[in-house]
C-alpha positions in Angstrom: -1.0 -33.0 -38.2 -3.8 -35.2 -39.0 -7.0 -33.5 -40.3 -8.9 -33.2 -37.3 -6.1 -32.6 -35.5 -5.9 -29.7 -36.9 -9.6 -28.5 -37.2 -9.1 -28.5 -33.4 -6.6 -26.2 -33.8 -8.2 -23.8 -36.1 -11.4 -23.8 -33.9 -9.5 -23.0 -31.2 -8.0 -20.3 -32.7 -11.1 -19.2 -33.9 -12.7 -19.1 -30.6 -9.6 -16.9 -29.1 -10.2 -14.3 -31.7 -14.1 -14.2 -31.6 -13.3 -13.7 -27.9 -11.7 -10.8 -28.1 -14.4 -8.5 -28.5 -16.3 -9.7 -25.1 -13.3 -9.5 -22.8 -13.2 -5.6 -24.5 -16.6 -5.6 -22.9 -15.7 -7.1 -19.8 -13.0 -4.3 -19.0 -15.8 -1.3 -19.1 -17.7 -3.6 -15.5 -15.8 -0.9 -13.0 -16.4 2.6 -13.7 -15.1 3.2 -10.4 -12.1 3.9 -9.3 -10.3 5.9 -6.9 -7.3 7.8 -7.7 -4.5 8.7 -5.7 -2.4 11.6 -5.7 -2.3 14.1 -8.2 0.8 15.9 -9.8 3.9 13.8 -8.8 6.3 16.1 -10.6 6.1 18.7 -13.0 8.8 20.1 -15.0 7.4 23.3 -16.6 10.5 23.0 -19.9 9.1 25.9 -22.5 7.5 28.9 -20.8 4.2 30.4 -22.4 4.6 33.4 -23.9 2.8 34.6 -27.5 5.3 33.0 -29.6 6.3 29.9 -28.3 3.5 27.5 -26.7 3.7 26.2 -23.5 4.9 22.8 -23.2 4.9 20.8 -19.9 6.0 17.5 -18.7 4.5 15.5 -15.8 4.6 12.2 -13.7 0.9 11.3 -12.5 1.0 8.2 -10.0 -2.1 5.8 -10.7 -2.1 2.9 -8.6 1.4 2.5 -7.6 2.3 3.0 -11.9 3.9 6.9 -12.8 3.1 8.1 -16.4 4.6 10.3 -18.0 2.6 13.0 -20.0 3.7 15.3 -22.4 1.1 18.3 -21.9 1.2 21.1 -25.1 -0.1 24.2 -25.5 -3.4 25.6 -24.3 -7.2 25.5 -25.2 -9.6 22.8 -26.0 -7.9 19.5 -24.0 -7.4 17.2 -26.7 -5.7 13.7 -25.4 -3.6 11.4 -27.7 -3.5 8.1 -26.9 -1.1 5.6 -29.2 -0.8 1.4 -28.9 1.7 -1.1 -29.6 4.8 -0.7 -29.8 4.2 3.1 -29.9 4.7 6.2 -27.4 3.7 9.5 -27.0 6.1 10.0 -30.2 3.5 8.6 -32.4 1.7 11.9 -32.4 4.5 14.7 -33.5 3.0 15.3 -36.6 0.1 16.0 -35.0 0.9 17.8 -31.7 2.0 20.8 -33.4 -1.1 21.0 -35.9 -3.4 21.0 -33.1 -1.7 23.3 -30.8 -1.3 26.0 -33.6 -5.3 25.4 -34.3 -5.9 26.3 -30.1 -6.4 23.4 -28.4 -4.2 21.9 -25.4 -2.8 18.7 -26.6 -2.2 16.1 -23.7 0.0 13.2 -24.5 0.7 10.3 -22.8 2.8 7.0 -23.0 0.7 4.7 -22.0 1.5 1.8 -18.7 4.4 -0.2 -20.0 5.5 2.1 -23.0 8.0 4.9 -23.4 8.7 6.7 -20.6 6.0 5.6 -18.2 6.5 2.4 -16.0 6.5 -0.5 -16.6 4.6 -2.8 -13.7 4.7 -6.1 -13.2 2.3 -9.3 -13.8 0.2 -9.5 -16.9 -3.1 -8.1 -14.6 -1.5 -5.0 -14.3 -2.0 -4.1 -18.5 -5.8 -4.8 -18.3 -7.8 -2.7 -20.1 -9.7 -1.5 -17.2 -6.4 -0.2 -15.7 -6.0 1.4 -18.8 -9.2 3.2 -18.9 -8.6 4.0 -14.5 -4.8 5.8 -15.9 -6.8 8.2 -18.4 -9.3 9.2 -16.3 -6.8 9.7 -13.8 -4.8 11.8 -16.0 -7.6 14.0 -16.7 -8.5 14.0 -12.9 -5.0 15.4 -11.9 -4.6 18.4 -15.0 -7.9 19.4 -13.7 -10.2 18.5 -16.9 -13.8 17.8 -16.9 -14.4 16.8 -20.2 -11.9 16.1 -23.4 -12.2 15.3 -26.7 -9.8 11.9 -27.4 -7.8 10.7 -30.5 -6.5 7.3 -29.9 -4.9 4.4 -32.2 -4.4 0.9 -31.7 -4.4 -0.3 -28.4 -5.1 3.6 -27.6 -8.7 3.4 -29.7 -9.9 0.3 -27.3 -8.7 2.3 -24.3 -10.9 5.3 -25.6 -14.1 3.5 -27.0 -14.2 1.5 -23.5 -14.0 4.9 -22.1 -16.6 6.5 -24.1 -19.2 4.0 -23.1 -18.2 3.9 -19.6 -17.7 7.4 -18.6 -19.8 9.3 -21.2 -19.0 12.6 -19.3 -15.4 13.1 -19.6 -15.2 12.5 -23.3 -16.4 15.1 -25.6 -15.8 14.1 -29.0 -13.5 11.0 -30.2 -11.4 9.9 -33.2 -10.4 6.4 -33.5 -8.0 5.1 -35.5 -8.0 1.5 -36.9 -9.3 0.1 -34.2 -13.2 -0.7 -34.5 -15.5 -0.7 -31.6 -15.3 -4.2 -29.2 -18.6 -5.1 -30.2 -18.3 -5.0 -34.2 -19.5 -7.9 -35.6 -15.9 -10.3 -36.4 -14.9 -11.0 -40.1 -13.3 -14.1 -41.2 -10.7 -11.7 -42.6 -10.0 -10.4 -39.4 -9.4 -13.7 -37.8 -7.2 -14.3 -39.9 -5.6 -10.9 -39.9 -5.4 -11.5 -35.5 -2.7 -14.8 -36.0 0.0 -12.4 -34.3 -2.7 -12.2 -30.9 -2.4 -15.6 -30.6 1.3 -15.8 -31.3 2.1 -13.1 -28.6 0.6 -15.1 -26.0 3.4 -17.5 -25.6 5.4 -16.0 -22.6 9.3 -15.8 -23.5 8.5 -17.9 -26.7 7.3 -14.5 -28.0 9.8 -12.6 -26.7 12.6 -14.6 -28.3 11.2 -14.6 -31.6 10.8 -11.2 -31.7 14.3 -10.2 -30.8 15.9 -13.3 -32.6 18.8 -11.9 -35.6 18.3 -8.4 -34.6 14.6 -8.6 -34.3 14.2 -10.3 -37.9 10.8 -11.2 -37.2 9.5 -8.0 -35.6 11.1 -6.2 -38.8 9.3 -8.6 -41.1 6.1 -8.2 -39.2 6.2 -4.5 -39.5 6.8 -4.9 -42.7 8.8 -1.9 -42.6 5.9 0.6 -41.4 6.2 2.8 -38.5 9.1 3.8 -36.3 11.2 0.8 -36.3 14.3 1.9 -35.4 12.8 3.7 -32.2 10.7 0.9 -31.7 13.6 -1.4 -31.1 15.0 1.0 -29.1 12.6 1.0 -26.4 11.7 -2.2 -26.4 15.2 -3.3 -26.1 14.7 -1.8 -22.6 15.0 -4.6 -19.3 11.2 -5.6 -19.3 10.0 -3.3 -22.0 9.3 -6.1 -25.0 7.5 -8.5 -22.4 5.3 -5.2 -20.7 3.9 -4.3 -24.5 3.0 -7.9 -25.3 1.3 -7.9 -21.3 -1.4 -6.1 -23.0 -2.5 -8.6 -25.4 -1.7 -11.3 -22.6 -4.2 -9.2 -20.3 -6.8 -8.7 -22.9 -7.1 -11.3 -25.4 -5.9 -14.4 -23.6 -7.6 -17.4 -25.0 -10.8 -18.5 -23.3 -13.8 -20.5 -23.6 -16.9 -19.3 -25.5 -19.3 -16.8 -23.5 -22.6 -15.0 -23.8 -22.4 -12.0 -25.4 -22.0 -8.5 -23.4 -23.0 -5.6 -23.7 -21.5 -1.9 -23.5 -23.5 1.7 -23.1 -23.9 3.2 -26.6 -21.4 5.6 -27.4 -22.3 9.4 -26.7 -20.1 11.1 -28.3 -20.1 12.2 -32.2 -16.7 10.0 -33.2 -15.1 9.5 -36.4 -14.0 6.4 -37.1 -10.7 6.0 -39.6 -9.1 3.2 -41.0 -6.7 2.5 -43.7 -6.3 0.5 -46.9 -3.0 -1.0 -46.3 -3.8 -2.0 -42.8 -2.5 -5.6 -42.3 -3.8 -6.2 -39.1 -7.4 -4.7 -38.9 -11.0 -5.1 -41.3 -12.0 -1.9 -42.3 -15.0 -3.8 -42.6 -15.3 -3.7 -38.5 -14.5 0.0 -38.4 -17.6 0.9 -40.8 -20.2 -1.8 -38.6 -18.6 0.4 -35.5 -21.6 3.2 -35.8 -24.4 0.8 -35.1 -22.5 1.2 -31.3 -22.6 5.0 -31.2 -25.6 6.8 -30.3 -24.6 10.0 -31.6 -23.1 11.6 -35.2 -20.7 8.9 -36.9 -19.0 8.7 -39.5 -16.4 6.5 -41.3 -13.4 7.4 -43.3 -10.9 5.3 -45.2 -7.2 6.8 -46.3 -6.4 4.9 -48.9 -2.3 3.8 -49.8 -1.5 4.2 -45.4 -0.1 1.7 -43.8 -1.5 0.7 -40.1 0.3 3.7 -38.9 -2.0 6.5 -40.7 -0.4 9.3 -38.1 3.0 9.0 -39.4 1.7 7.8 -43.1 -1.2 10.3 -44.0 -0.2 12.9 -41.2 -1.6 15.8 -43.4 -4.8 13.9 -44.3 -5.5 13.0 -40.4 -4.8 16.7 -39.3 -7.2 17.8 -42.1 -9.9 14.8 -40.5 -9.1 16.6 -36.9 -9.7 20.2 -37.9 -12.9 18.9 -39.3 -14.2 17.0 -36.2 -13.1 18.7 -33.5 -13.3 22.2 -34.7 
């Protein structure tokens, strides 16, 4: 490739990334949706009693899409929301923790993950849809107002929701994930290659599973649940719906003005982690210039991307703290 050959290419990779942040934005527009139906199915599995916490299951249509929730315990409505290529599963060192400290832990698997569906079309794995799903989750168990811990994919779901519907979310934890508006890094560009990679429909795909999913491994770089992560994405359709939402949601695009989001109103921590190979801590500390309320910043140092499964102890210690 001749040289400015390929200065095209970095600027247009460039632009992509910088992108990202606005179409964030752009997801918060509609703050108004309607929801249908309610309780599809629930499977009441452990029994409350003083010894052993009740533990539900449930199917919540939202738009033609069932999730599945995993509903724990009673109390304070805490929901945990995980990203790619996670589940619910994400959060077992946590669940427990939080039901034994009295609040109600509410777990989903987000559209296109674990054991909800999986829709078709790339539109369906917009942000906005994902924000409509937990608001409609909290519509059908019947709760006002929650307090939300959410990584990855998870955190952008619950910061858009933050600033768009500042009365259903009580206090908020994100992991990893800074706010949509933090200032870009040129280390984080360069951290965001994989965005770009996972655009390529079925070019993606095939890399990914190629000699027993080689790639993925090495991109993981043996952090987080690999083996389970395989698993489900070895699903029909499951690998293509988890890269939908980077297809829905940072698609390249041509530059824009900049938006803008309603500060955030609710005290949130903000964690990140020193061996995070995909995200700028950097972003995550510029994130309280975007919340309105108490903020604070904390780093766990020698965690991987996955802090709930690397510094379990440490992030249950964080969530006593802050929502306590």
């Amino acid at each position: 490739m001749n040289d400015h050959g390929e200065q095209e290419s970095v600027n247009s990779r460039r632009s992509f990334i910088a992108g990202f942040g606005g179409v964030l934005a752009a997801a918060a527009a509609l703050t108004k949706t309607t929801f249908g139906g309610g309780l599809e199915r629930e499977s009441q599995l452990v029994p409350a009693s003083p010894s052993t916490p009740r533990y539900t299951e449930h199917r919540i249509p939202r738009d033609g899409v069932s999730l599945h929730v995993e509903d724990h315990g009673s109390g304070k409505p805490v929901v945990l929301l995980h990203g790619w290529p996670d589940s619910s599963r994400l959060w077992r060192n946590q669940i427990p923790f939080l039901v034994a400290n009295g609040f109600r832990a509410i777990a989903p698997d987000q559209r296109g993950f674990g054991r909800s569906d999986r829709p078709e079309g790339v539109a369906a794995y917009s942000l906005q849809n994902a924000v409509a799903d937990l608001v409609g989750i909290l519509d059908a168990l019947g709760i006002d107002k929650a307090d939300i811990v959410a990584h990855d994919w998870g955190a952008a779901v619950a910061w858009l929701t933050a600033a768009a519907h500042p009365n259903r979310v009580r206090r908020l934890v994100v992991l990893s994930v800074p706010h949509p508006l933090a200032p870009f890094t040129l280390r984080q560009r360069e951290m965001a290659w994989y965005m770009l990679f996972f655009q390529f429909e079925g070019i993606a795909e095939a890399w990914l599973q190629r000699d027993d999913w080689a790639l993925f491994r090495e991109m993981l770089r043996g952090n987080g649940d690999i083996d389970r992560y395989i698993s489900d994405l070895s699903r029909p359709d499951a690998l293509k719906a988890s890269l939908n939402w980077y297809r829905a949601n940072v698609a390249p695009h041509l530059p824009e003005p900049p938006r803008q989001l309603p500060p955030v109103e609710a005290p949130t921590l903000g964690i990140w982690s020193s061996n995070d190979h995909y995200l700028d801590g950097e972003r995550m500390k510029m994130s309280g210039q975007f919340v309105k309320a108490r903020w604070r910043y904390e780093q766990v140092d020698c965690a991987s991307h996955w802090i709930p499964l690397d510094a379990p102890d440490r992030l249950n210690q964080f969530l006593i703290e802050w929502l306590g």
